[in-house]
N, C-alpha and C positions, 0 to 999 in steps of 0.2 A: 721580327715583328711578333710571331706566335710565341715569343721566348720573357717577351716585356707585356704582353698581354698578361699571359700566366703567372709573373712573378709579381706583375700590379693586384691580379687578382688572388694569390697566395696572400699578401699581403690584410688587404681588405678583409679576407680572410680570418685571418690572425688575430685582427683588432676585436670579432664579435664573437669572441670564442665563449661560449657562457663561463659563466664563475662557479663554481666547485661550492656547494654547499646551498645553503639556503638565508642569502641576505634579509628575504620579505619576515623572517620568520621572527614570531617574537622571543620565543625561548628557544632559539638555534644554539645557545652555548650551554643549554643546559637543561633538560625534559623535567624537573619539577614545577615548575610552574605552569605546564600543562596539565599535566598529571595532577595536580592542587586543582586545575580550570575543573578539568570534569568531572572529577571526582563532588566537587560544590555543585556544578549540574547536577549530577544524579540526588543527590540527596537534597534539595533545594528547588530543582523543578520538575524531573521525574520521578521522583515516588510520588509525591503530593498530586502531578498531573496521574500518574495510575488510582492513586486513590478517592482522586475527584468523580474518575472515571468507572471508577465501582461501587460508590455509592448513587450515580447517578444511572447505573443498570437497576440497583436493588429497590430503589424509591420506582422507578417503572417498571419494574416485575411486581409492585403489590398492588398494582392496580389493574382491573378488570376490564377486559380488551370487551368492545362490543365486534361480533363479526359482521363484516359488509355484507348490504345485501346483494346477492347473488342477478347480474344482468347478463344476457346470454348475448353477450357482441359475436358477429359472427368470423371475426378473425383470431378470438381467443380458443383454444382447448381445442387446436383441430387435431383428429386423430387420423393420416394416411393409414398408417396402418397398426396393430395391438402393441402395446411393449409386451416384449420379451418372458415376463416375467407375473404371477398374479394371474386376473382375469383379465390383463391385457388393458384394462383402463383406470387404473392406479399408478398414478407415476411413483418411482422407485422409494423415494421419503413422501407418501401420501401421509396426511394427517386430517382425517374426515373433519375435523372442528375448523380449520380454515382452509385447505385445499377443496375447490368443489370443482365436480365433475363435470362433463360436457353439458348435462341435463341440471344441474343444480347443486347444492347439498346434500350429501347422505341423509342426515336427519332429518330433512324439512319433507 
């Protein structure tokens, strides 16, 4: 019984053995036409997308940011205890023109 079990299921087996290679593939016999695919992407929608996207930095870097004003919510900017580092209440890339302090603004 254990002998025709096993040999039905060797069988069955057998039949779903996957296939060697890649049938889904469109250029399975031969990598130029991949190699053609992306190479036409890169030049045809990644640069152009990189370049879209660096004029679209330059055109918003020439324009002049107003800074918000400054409301003191009181779950922002809490300090348990000093950083490490300064006077303790400068976070590590502080930039007084839009980082503002527990109390405010440096400049105001």
């Amino acid at each position: 019984m254990a002998v025709a079990v096993t040999s039905r299921l060797s069988r069955l087996l057998g039949r779903s053995r996957p296939q060697l290679g890649r049938p889904m593939s469109s250029a399975a016999e031969s990598g130029e036409g991949s190699a053609r695919m992306w190479k036409m992407l890169t030049f045809f929608v990644a640069l152009p997308g990189v370049g879209v996207c660096m004029l679209n930095v330059y055109l918003k870097s020439q324009k002049e940011h107003e800074r918000p004003e400054f409301v003191a919510y009181p779950h922002l900017r809490i300090r348990t205890k000093p950083f490490p580092w300064g006077d303790g209440n400068h976070t590590l890339f502080h930039n007084s023109h839009v980082n503002p302090l527990p109390t405010g603004y440096e400049d105001e």
